[in-house]
C-alpha positions as CSV (number, residue, x, y, z in Angstrom):
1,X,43.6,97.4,41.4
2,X,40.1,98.9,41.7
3,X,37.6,99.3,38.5
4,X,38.5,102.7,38.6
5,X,41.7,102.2,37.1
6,X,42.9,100.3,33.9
7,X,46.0,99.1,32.4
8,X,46.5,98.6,29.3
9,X,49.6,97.3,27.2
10,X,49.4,99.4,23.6
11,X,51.7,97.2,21.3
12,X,51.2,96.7,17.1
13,X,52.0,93.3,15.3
14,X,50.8,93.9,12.4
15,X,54.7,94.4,11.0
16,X,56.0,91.6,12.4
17,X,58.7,93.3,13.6
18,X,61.4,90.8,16.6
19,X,62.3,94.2,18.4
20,X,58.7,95.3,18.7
21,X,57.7,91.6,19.4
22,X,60.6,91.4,22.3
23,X,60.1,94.8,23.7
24,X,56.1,93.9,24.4
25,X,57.2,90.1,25.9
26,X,59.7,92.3,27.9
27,X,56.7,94.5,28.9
28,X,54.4,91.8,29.8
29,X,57.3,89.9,32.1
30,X,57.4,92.9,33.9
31,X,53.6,93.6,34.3
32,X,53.0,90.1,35.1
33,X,56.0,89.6,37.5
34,X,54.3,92.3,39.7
35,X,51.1,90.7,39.6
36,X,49.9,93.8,37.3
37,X,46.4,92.8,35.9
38,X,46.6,94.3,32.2
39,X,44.2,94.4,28.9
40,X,46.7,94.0,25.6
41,X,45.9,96.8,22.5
42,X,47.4,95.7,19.7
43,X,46.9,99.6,18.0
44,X,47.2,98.2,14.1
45,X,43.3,96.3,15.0
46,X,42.5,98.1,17.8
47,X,39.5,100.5,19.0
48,X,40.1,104.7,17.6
49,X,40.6,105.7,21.1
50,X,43.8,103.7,22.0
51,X,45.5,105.0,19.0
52,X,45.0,108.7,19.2
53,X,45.4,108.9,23.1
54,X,48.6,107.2,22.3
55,X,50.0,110.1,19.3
56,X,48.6,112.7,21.4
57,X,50.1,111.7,24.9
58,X,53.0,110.3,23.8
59,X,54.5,112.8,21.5
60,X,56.0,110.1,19.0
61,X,57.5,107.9,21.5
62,X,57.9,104.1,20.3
63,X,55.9,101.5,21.2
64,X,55.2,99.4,23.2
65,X,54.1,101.2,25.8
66,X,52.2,101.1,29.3
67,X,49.5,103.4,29.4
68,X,47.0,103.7,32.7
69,X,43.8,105.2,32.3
70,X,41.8,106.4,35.8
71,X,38.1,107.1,36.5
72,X,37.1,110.8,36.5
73,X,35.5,112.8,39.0
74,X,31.7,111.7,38.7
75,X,29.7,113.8,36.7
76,X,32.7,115.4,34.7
77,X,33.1,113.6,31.1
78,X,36.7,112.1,30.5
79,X,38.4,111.7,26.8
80,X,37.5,108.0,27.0
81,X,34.9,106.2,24.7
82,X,34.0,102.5,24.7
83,X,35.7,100.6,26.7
84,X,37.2,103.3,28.6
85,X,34.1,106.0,28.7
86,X,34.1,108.3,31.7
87,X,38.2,107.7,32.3
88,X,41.5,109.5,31.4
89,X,45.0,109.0,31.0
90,X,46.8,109.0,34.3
91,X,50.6,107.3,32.7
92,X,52.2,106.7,29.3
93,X,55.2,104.7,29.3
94,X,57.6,103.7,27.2
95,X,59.4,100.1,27.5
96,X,62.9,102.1,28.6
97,X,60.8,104.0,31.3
98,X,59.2,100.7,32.8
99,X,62.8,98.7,32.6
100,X,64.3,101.9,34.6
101,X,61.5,101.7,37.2
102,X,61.5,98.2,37.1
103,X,65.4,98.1,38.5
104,X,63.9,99.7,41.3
105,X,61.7,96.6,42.4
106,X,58.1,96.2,42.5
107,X,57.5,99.5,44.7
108,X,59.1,101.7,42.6
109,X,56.9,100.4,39.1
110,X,53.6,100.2,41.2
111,X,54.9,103.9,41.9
112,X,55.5,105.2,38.1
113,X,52.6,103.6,37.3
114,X,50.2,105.5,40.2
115,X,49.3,102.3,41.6
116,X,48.9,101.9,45.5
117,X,51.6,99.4,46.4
């Protein structure tokens, strides 16, 4: 994975909660099974940006969720700030969407997550 794209893992522990605790281990098996470099967000602590980007993209969806954010075109300023200035969001997934792609081997979540394989 180049520096001009980022994965992040967007989780919230801040209410405790075993689903929401299993459903990010779950996540994280996955990412690191594919050797999937990834920064965790825990979106109860973390920075402004994560937690709008993931309302606005997600439409409500649950978390945990994947979320991949790519380099824009030079010159042209993406929604990013901080740690994640001059990028958008390329993927938002859910733990159900990366369990389905993950069924499909390594290809196939490299693939949903715009990844070269």
């Amino acid at each position: 994975m180049s520096d001009d794209t980022r994965v992040y893992l967007y989780t919230s522990l801040a209410g405790g909660s075993t689903q929401l605790t299993t459903a990010t281990t779950r996540i994280a098996s996955i990412l690191d099974s594919h050797k999937i470099v990834y920064t965790p967000v825990d979106l109860a602590t973390g920075d402004e940006i994560h937690k709008r980007i993931w309302q606005r993209k997600t439409s409500g969806k649950r978390l945990p969720g994947v979320v991949v954010w790519t380099k824009t075109i030079e010159g042209i300023q993406g929604e990013g700030k901080g740690d994640v200035e001059g990028m958008d969001v390329h993927v938002c997934l859910t733990t159900e969407e990366l369990e389905d792609a993950n069924e499909g081997g390594p290809a196939e979540v490299k693939s949903v997550l715009g990844l070269s394989t």
